[in-house]
N, C-alpha and C positions, 0 to 999 in steps of 0.2 A: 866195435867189438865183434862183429856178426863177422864183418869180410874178414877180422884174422883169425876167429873158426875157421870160416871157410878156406882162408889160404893155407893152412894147417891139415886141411879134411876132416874138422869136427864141426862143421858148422849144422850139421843135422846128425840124431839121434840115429841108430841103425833102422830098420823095419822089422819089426819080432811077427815072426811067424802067428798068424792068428790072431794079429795084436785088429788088423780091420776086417771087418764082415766079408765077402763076398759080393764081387756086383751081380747084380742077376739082369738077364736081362729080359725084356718085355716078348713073351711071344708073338711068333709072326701070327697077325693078322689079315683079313682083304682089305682093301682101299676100303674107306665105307665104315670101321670103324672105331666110331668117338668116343673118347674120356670126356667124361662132364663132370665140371667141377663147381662148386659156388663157394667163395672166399667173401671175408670182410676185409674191405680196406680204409683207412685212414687217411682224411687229407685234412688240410686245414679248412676247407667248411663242414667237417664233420665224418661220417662214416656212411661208407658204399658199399654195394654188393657186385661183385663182381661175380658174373656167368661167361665162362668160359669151356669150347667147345673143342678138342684136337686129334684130327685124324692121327693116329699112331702110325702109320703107313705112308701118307703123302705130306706130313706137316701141316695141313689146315688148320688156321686157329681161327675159331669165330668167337670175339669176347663183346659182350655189354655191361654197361654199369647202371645199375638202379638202386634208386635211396631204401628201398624195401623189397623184400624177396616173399610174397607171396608165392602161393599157389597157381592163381594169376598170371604173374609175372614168370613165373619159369614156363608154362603152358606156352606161354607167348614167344618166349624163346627160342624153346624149340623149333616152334613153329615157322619164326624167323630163319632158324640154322637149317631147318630143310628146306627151304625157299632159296637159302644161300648159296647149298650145295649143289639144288638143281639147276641154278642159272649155270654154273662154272662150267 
């Protein structure tokens, strides 16, 4: 049914004005700096924490996963992701 929309020219809705948000985009910043994020993920032995590190400017992504997100644990992190970035 879809390809004989499409071979007709209805197989997609028009685009209405206003109908989608605006992309914005992220300001330029210097090399050097990170979005840091911390997410829960799900896997079949249960649930993780993901820390995850990303130069907006050169793509570096530095991620680890840990069953528990202390205080701790994030200190640690970082401390890891600036040890990361100075060897590069």
């Amino acid at each position: 049914m879809h390809r004989c929309l499409q071979r007709h020219g209805i197989g997609r809705l028009r685009d209405v004005e206003g109908d989608r948000p605006a992309k914005k985009k992220f300001k330029a910043h210097p090399i050097g700096f990170f979005h840091i994020d911390i997410a829960e993920v799900r896997t079949e032995q249960g649930k993780l924490h993901m820390f995850v590190a990303i130069d907006r400017t050169s793509k570096f992504a530095f991620v680890e996963l840990h069953e528990k997100a202390p205080t701790a644990i994030s200190k640690e992190f970082l401390l890891r992701l600036i040890a990361a970035v100075t060897a590069c």
